[in-house]
C-alpha positions, 0 to 999 in steps of 0.5 A: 612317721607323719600320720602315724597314731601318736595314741592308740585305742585303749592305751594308757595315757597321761593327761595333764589338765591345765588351768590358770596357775596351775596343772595336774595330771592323772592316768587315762585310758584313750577311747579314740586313736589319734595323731599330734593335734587331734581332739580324742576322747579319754577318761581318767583310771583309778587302780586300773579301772574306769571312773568318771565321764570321759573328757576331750583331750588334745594329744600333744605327744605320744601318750600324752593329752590335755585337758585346758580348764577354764572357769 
């Protein structure tokens, strides 16, 4: 449904950081709810738990985001 949440608050997402030649990615947790195309907060989660500064991310599915690196 068009405007419905592609990402809730909380929930375990997938972001993939992508630089020239290369991508990675990694498990996140969203802090900020949002549709496709929306600039959200996440931070990554090792072993379950928080680590590192959170980061915007742009949701491009449900329970995906990027992250565009660039030098």
């Amino acid at each position: 449904e068009y405007g419905a949440s592609a990402v809730a608050r909380g929930e375990s997402v997938t972001i993939a950081m992508l630089g020239e030649g290369f991508s990675v990615s990694q498990t996140g947790e969203a802090m900020e709810a949002g549709v496709i195309g929306d600039w959200i907060r996440v931070r990554g989660l090792k072993n379950g738990q928080a680590q590192g500064e959170a980061m915007r991310a742009r949701i491009t599915r449900p329970g995906e985001v990027v992250v565009e690196l660039r030098e």
